[in-house]
mmCIF file as Biopython writes it, N, C-alpha, C and O atoms, coordinates in Angstrom:
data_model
#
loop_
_atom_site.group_PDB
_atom_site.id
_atom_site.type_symbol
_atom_site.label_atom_id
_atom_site.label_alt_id
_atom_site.label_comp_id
_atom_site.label_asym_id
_atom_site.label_entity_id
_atom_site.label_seq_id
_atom_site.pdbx_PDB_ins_code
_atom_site.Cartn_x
_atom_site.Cartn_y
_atom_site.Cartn_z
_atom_site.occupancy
_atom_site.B_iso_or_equiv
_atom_site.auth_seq_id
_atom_site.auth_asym_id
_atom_site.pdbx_PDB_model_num
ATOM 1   N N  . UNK A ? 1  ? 92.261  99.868  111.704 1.0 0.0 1  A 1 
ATOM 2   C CA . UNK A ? 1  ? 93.104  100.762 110.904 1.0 0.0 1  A 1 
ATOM 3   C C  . UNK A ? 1  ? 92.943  100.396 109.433 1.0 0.0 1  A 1 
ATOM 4   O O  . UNK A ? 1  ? 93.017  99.218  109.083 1.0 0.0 1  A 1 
ATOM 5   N N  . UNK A ? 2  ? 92.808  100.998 108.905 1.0 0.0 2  A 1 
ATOM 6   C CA . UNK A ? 2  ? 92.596  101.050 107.139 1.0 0.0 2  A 1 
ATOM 7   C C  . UNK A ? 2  ? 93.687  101.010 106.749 1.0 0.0 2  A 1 
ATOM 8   O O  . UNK A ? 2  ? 94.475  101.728 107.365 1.0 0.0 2  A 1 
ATOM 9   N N  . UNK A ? 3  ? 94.306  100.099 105.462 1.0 0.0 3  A 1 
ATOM 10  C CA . UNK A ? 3  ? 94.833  100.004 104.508 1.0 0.0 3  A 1 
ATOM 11  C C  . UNK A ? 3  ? 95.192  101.271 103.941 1.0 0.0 3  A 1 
ATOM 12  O O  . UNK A ? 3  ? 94.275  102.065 103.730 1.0 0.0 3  A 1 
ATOM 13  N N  . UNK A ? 4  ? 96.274  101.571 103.681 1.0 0.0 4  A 1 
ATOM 14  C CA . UNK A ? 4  ? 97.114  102.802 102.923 1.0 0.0 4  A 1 
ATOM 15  C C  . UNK A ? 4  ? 97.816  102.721 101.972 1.0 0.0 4  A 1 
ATOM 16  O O  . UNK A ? 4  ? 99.033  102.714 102.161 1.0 0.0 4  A 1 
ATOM 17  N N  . UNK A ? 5  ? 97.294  102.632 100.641 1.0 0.0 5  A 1 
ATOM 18  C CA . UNK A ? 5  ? 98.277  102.650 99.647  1.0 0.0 5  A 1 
ATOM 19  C C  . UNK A ? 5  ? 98.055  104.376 98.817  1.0 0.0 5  A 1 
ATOM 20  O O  . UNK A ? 5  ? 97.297  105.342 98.723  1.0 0.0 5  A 1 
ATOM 21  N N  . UNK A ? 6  ? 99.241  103.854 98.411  1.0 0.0 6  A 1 
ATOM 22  C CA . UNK A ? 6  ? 99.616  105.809 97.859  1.0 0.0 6  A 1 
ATOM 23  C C  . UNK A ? 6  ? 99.351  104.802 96.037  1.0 0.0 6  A 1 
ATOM 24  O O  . UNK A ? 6  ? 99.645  103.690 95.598  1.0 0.0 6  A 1 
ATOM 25  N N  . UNK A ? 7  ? 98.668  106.008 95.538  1.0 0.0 7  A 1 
ATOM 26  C CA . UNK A ? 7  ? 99.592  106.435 93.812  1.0 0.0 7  A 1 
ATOM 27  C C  . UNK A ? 7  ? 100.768 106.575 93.646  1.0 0.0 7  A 1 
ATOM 28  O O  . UNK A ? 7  ? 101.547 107.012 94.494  1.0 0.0 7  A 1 
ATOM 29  N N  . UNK A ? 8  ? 101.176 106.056 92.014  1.0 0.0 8  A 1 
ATOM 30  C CA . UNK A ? 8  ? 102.780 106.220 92.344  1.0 0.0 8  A 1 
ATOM 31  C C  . UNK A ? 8  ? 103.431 107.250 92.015  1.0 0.0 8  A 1 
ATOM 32  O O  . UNK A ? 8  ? 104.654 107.254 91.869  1.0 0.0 8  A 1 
ATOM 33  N N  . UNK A ? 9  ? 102.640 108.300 91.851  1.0 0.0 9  A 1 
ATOM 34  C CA . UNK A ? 9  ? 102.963 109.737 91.989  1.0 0.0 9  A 1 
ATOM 35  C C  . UNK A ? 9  ? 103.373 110.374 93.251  1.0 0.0 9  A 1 
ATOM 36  O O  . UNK A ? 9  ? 104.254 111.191 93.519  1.0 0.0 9  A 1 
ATOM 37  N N  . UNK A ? 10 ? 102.573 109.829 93.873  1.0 0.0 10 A 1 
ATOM 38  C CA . UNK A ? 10 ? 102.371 110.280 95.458  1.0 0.0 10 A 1 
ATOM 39  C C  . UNK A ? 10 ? 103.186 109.664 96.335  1.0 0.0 10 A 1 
ATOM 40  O O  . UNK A ? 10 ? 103.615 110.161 97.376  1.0 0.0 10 A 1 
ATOM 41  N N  . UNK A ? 11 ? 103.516 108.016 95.702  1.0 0.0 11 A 1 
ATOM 42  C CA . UNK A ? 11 ? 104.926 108.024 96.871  1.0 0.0 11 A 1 
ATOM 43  C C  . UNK A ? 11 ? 106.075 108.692 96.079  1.0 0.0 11 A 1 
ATOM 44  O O  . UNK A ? 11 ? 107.055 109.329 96.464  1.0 0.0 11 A 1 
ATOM 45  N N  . UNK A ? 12 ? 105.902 108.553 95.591  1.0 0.0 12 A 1 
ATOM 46  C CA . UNK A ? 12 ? 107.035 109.208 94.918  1.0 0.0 12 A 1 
ATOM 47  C C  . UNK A ? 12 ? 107.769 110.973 94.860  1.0 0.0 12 A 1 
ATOM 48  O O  . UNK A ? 12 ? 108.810 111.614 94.715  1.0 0.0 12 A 1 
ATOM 49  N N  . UNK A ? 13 ? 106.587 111.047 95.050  1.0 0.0 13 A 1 
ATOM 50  C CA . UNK A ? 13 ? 105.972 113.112 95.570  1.0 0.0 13 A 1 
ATOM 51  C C  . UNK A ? 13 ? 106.680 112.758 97.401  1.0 0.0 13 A 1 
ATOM 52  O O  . UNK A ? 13 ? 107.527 113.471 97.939  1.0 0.0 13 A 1 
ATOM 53  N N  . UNK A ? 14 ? 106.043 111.505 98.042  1.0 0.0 14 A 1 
ATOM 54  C CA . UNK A ? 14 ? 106.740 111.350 99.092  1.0 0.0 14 A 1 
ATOM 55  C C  . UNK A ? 14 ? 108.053 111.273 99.514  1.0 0.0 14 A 1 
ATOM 56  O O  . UNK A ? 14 ? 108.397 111.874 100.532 1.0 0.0 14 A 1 
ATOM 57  N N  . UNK A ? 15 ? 109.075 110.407 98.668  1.0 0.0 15 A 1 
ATOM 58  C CA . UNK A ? 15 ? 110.383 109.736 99.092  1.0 0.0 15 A 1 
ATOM 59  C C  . UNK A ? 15 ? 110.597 111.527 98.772  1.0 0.0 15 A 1 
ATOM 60  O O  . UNK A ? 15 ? 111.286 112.161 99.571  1.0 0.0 15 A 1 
ATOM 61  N N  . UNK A ? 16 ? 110.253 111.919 98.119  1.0 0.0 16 A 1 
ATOM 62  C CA . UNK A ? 16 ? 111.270 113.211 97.905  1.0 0.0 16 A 1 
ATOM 63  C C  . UNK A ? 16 ? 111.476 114.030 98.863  1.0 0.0 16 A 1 
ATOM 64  O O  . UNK A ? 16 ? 112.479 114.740 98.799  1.0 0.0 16 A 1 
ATOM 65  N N  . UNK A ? 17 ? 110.539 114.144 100.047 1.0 0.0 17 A 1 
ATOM 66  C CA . UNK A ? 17 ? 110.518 115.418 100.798 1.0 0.0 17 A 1 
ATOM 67  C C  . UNK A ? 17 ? 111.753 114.892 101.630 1.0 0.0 17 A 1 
ATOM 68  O O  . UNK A ? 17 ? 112.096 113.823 102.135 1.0 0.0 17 A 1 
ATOM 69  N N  . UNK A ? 18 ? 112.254 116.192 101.522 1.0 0.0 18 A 1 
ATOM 70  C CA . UNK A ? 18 ? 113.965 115.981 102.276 1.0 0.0 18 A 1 
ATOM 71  C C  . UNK A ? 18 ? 113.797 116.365 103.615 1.0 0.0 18 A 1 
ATOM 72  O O  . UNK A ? 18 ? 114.396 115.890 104.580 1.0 0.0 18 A 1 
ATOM 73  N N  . UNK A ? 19 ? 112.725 117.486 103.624 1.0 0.0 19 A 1 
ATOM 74  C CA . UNK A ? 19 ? 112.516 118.258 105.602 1.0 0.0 19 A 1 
ATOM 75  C C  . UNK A ? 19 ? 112.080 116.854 106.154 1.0 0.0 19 A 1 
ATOM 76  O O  . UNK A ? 19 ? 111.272 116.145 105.554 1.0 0.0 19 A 1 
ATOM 77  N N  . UNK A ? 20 ? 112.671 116.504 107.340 1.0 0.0 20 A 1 
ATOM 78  C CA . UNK A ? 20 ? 112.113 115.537 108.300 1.0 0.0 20 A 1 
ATOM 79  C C  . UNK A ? 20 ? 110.954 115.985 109.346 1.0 0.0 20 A 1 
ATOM 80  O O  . UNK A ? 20 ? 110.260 115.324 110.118 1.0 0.0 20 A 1 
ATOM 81  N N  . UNK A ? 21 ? 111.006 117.022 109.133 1.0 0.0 21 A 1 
ATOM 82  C CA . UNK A ? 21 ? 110.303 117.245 110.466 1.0 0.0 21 A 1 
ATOM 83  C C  . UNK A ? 21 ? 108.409 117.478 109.644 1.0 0.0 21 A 1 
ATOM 84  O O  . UNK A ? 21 ? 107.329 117.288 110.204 1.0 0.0 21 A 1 
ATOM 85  N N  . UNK A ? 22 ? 108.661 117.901 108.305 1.0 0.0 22 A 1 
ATOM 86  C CA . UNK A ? 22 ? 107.460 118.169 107.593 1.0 0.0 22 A 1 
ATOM 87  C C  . UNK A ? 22 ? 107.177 116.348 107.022 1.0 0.0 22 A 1 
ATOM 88  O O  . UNK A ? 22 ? 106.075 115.932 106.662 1.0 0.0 22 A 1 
ATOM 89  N N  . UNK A ? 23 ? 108.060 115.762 107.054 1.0 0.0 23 A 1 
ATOM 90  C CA . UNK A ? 23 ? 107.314 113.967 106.488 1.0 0.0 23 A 1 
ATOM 91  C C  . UNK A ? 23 ? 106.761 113.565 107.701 1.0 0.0 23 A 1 
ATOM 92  O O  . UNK A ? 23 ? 105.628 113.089 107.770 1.0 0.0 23 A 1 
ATOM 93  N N  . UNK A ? 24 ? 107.465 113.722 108.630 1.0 0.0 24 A 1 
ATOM 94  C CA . UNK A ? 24 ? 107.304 113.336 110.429 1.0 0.0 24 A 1 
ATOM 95  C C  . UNK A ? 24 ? 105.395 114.056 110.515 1.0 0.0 24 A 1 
ATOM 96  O O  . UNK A ? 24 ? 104.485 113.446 111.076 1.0 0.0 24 A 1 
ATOM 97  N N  . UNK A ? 25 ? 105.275 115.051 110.001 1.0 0.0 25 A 1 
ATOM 98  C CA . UNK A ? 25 ? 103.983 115.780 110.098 1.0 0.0 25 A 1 
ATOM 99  C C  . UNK A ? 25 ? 102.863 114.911 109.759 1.0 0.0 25 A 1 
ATOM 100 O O  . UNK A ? 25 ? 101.852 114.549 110.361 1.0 0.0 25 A 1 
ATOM 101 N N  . UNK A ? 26 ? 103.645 114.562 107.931 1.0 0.0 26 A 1 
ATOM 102 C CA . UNK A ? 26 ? 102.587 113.760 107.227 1.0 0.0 26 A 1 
ATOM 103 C C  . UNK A ? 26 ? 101.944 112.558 107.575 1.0 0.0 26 A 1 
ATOM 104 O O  . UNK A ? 26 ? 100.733 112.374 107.698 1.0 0.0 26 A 1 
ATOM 105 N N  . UNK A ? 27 ? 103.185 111.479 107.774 1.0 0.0 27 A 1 
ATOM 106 C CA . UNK A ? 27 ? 103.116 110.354 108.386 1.0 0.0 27 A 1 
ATOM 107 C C  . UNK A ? 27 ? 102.332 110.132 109.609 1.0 0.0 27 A 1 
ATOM 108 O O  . UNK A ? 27 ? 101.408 109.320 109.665 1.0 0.0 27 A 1 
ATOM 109 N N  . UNK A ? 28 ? 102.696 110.825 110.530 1.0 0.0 28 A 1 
ATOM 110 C CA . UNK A ? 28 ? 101.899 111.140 111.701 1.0 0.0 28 A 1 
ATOM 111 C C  . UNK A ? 28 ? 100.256 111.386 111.201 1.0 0.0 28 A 1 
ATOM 112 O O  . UNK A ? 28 ? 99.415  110.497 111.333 1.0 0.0 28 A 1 
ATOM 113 N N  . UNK A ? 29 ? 99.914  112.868 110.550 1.0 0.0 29 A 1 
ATOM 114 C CA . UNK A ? 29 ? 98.475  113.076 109.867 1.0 0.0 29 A 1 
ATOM 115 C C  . UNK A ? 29 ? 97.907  111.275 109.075 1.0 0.0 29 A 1 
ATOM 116 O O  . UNK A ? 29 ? 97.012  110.581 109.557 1.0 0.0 29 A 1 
ATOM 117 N N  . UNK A ? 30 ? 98.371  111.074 108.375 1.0 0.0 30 A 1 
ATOM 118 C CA . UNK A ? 30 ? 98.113  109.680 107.725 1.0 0.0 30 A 1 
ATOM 119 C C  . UNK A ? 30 ? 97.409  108.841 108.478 1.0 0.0 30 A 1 
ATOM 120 O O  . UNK A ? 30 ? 96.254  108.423 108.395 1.0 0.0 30 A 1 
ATOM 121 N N  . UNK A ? 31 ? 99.004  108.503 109.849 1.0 0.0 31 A 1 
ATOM 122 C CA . UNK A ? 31 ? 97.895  107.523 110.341 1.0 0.0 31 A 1 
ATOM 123 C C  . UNK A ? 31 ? 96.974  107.846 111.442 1.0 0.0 31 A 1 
ATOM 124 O O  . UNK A ? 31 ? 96.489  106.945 112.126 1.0 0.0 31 A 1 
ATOM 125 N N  . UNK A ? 32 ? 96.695  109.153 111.657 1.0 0.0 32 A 1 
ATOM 126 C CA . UNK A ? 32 ? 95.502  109.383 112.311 1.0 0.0 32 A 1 
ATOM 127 C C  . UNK A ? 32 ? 94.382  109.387 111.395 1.0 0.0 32 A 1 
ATOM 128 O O  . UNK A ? 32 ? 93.324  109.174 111.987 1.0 0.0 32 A 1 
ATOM 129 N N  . UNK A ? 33 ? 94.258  109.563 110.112 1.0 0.0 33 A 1 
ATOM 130 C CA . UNK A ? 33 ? 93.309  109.336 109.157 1.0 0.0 33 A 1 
ATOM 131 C C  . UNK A ? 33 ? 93.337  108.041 109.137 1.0 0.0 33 A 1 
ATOM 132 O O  . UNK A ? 33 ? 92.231  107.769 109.604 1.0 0.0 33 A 1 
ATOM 133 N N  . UNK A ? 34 ? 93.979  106.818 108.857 1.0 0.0 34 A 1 
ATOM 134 C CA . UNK A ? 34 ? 93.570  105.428 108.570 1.0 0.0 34 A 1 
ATOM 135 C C  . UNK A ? 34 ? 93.028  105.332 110.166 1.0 0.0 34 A 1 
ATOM 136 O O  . UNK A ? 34 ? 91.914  104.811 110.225 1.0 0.0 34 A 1 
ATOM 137 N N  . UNK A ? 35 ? 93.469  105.645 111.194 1.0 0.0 35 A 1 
ATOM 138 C CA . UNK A ? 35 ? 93.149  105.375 112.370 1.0 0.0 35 A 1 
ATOM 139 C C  . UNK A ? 35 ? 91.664  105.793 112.331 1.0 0.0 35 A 1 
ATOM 140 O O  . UNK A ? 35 ? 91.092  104.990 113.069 1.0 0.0 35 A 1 
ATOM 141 N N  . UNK A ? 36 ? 90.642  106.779 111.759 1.0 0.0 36 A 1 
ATOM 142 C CA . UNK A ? 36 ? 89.780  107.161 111.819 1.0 0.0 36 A 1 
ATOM 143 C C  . UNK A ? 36 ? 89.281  107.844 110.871 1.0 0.0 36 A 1 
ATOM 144 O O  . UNK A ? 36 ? 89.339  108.963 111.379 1.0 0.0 36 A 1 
ATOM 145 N N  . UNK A ? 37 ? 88.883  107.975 109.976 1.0 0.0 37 A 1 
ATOM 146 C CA . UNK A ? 37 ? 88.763  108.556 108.199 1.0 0.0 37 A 1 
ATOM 147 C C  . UNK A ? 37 ? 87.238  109.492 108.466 1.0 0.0 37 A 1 
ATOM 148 O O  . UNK A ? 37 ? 86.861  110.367 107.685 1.0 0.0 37 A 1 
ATOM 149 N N  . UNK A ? 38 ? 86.446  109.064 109.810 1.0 0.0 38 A 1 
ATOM 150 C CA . UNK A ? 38 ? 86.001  110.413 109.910 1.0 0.0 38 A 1 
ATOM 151 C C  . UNK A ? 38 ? 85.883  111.385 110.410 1.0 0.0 38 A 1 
ATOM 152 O O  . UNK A ? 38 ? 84.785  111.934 110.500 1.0 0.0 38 A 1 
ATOM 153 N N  . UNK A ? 39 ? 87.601  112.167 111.154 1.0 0.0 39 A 1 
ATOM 154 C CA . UNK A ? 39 ? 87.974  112.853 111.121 1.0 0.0 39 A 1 
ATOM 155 C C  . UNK A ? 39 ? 87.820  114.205 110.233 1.0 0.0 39 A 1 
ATOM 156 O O  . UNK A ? 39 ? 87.254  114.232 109.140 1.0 0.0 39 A 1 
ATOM 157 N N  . UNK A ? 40 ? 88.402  115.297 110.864 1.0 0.0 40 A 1 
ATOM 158 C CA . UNK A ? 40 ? 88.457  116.390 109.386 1.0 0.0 40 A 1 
ATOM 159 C C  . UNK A ? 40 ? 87.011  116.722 109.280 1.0 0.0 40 A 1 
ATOM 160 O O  . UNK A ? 40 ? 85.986  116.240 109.761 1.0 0.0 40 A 1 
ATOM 161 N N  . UNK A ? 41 ? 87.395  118.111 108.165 1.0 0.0 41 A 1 
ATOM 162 C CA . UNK A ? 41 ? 85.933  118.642 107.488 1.0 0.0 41 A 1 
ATOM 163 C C  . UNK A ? 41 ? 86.139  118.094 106.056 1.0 0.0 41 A 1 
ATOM 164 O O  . UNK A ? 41 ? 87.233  118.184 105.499 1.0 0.0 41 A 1 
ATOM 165 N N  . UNK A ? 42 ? 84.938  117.458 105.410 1.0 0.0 42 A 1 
ATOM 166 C CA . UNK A ? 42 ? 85.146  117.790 103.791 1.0 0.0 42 A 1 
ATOM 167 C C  . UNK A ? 42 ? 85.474  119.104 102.893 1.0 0.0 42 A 1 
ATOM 168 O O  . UNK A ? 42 ? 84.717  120.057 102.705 1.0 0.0 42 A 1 
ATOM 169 N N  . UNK A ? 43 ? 86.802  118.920 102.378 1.0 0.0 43 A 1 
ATOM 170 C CA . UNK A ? 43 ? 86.787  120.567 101.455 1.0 0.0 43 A 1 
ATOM 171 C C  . UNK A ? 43 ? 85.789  120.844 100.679 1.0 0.0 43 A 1 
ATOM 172 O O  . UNK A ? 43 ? 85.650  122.005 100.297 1.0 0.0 43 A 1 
ATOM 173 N N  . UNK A ? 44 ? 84.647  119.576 100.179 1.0 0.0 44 A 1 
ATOM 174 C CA . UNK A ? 44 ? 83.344  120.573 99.371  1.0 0.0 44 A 1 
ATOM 175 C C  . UNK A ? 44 ? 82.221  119.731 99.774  1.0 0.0 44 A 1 
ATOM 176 O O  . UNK A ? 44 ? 82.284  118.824 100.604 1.0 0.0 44 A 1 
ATOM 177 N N  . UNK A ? 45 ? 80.908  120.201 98.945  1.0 0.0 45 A 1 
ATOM 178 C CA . UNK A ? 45 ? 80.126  119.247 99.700  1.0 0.0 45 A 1 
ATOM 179 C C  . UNK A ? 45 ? 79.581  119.069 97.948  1.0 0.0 45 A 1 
ATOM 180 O O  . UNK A ? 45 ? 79.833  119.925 97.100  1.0 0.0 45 A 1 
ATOM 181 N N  . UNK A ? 46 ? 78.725  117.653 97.630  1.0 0.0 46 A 1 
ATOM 182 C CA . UNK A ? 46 ? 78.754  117.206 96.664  1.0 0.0 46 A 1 
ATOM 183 C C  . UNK A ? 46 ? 76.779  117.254 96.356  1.0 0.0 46 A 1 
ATOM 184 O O  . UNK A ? 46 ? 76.308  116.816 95.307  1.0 0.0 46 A 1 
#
């Protein structure tokens, strides 16, 4: 499992979300990404 640190924009963009059921989403998405990062499509290609 990979290491997860946020920007402090981004936790901060985090503590805010008040819906539980949409942080419950994120959190969940997160650590299936540290669980495996190559998951997903890339949004562009470089």
């Amino acid at each position: 499992m990979a290491e997860i640190r946020f920007l402090p924009p981004a936790a901060k963009f985090f503590k805010k979300i008040k819906d539980k059921k949409l942080k419950k989403i994120f959190e969940s998405t997160i650590k299936l990404i540290a669980d495996d990062p190559t998951i997903g499509e890339a949004k562009s290609e470089i």
